[in-house]
C-alpha angles and dihedrals in degrees: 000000000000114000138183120210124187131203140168108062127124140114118317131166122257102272102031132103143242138181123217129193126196106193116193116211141173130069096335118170092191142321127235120187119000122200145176124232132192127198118190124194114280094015147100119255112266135205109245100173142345132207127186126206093258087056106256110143129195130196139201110253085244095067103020098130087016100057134052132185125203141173144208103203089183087060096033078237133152128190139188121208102194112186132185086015123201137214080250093061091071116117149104105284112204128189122231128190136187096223129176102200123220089238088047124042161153073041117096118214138181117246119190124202123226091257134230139244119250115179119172106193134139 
Protein backbone atom coordinates (compact mmCIF):
# COMPACT_ATOMS: atom_id res chain seq x y z
CA UNK A 1 0.00 0.00 0.00
CA UNK A 2 1.51 3.50 -1.52
CA UNK A 3 0.32 6.62 0.26
CA UNK A 4 0.71 10.34 -0.06
CA UNK A 5 0.57 12.53 2.98
CA UNK A 6 0.55 16.51 2.83
CA UNK A 7 1.53 19.05 5.35
CA UNK A 8 2.12 22.28 5.59
CA UNK A 9 -1.28 24.29 4.61
CA UNK A 10 -3.24 27.00 6.82
CA UNK A 11 -4.09 30.60 6.83
CA UNK A 12 -1.40 33.06 5.89
CA UNK A 13 -1.63 36.91 4.92
CA UNK A 14 -1.33 38.15 1.20
CA UNK A 15 2.12 38.55 0.85
CA UNK A 16 3.49 35.85 3.22
CA UNK A 17 4.78 32.89 2.67
CA UNK A 18 4.16 28.57 3.48
CA UNK A 19 5.82 25.39 2.79
CA UNK A 20 4.18 22.56 2.12
CA UNK A 21 5.75 18.31 1.99
CA UNK A 22 4.27 15.82 0.67
CA UNK A 23 6.14 12.65 1.92
CA UNK A 24 5.35 9.33 0.08
CA UNK A 25 5.55 6.30 2.05
CA UNK A 26 4.73 2.18 1.78
CA UNK A 27 6.46 -0.55 -0.33
CA UNK A 28 7.78 1.80 -3.06
CA UNK A 29 10.11 0.47 -5.39
CA UNK A 30 10.93 4.08 -6.85
CA UNK A 31 9.28 7.35 -7.75
CA UNK A 32 9.37 9.01 -10.89
CA UNK A 33 7.76 12.85 -11.25
CA UNK A 34 6.33 14.40 -8.37
CA UNK A 35 3.66 17.61 -8.71
CA UNK A 36 1.49 19.90 -6.84
CA UNK A 37 -1.91 20.45 -7.60
CA UNK A 38 -4.59 23.28 -6.29
CA UNK A 39 -8.32 23.13 -6.49
CA UNK A 40 -10.35 26.42 -5.61
CA UNK A 41 -13.82 26.46 -5.01
CA UNK A 42 -15.84 26.40 -8.01
CA UNK A 43 -12.77 25.31 -10.35
CA UNK A 44 -11.15 22.78 -12.00
CA UNK A 45 -7.78 21.37 -10.49
CA UNK A 46 -5.25 22.77 -11.73
CA UNK A 47 -1.38 21.75 -12.27
CA UNK A 48 1.01 24.26 -9.92
CA UNK A 49 4.75 22.43 -10.48
CA UNK A 50 6.11 19.74 -11.53
CA UNK A 51 9.73 17.88 -10.61
CA UNK A 52 11.09 15.08 -12.16
CA UNK A 53 13.53 12.64 -10.59
CA UNK A 54 16.42 14.08 -12.35
CA UNK A 55 15.43 17.32 -10.86
CA UNK A 56 13.64 19.49 -13.86
CA UNK A 57 10.90 21.38 -12.50
CA UNK A 58 7.83 23.23 -14.44
CA UNK A 59 5.46 25.82 -13.21
CA UNK A 60 2.06 27.18 -14.06
CA UNK A 61 2.39 30.62 -15.62
CA UNK A 62 0.40 31.89 -12.33
CA UNK A 63 3.27 31.02 -9.87
CA UNK A 64 6.07 30.85 -11.99
CA UNK A 65 9.07 33.77 -9.37
CA UNK A 66 6.65 33.29 -6.40
CA UNK A 67 6.68 29.27 -6.09
CA UNK A 68 9.40 26.65 -5.80
CA UNK A 69 9.26 22.84 -5.76
CA UNK A 70 11.77 20.69 -4.36
CA UNK A 71 12.47 16.88 -3.52
CA UNK A 72 14.19 14.75 -1.43
CA UNK A 73 14.41 11.69 -3.36
CA UNK A 74 16.20 9.96 -0.30
CA UNK A 75 12.76 10.80 1.87
CA UNK A 76 10.28 10.38 -1.17
CA UNK A 77 9.59 13.54 -0.15
CA UNK A 78 8.06 17.16 -2.24
CA UNK A 79 7.94 19.86 -1.23
CA UNK A 80 6.43 23.50 -2.29
CA UNK A 81 8.03 26.66 -1.14
CA UNK A 82 5.09 29.44 -2.04
CA UNK A 83 6.35 33.15 -1.41
CA UNK A 84 4.59 36.50 -1.63
CA UNK A 85 1.37 34.54 -1.62
CA UNK A 86 -2.18 36.04 -3.03
CA UNK A 87 -6.12 35.69 -2.11
CA UNK A 88 -6.03 33.85 -5.39
CA UNK A 89 -3.64 31.31 -4.12
CA UNK A 90 -6.34 29.78 -1.93
CA UNK A 91 -7.12 26.88 -2.57
CA UNK A 92 -6.93 23.16 -1.70
CA UNK A 93 -3.22 21.97 -2.89
CA UNK A 94 -3.08 18.49 -3.53
CA UNK A 95 0.32 16.14 -4.31
CA UNK A 96 0.48 14.09 -6.96
CA UNK A 97 3.59 10.98 -7.83
CA UNK A 98 4.35 8.95 -10.42
CA UNK A 99 5.09 5.40 -8.02
CA UNK A 100 5.87 1.97 -9.10
CA UNK A 101 4.97 -0.02 -6.09
CA UNK A 102 7.19 -3.17 -4.75
CA UNK A 103 4.21 -5.35 -5.09
CA UNK A 104 3.65 -3.77 -8.62
CA UNK A 105 5.96 -3.20 -10.67
CA UNK A 106 7.45 -2.77 -13.39
CA UNK A 107 3.89 -0.85 -13.71
CA UNK A 108 3.86 2.84 -12.98
CA UNK A 109 0.69 4.34 -11.34
CA UNK A 110 -0.59 7.75 -10.20
CA UNK A 111 -1.17 8.25 -6.21
CA UNK A 112 -2.86 11.18 -5.05
CA UNK A 113 -2.51 12.62 -1.39
CA UNK A 114 -5.81 13.86 0.90
CA UNK A 115 -5.02 17.50 0.19
CA UNK A 116 -4.65 20.53 2.34
CA UNK A 117 -6.24 23.68 2.87
CA UNK A 118 -4.39 26.98 1.79
CA UNK A 119 -6.24 30.11 2.40
CA UNK A 120 -4.39 33.60 1.84
CA UNK A 121 -6.71 36.30 3.50
CA UNK A 122 -6.03 39.63 5.78
Amino acid sequence: QVQLVESGGGLVQPGGSLRLSCAASGSIFSVNGMAWYRQAPGEQRELVAGITSGGSTDYADSVKGRFSISRDNAKNTVYLQMNSLKPEDTAVYYCNARIVAVTTKPLTYTYWGQGTQVTVSS
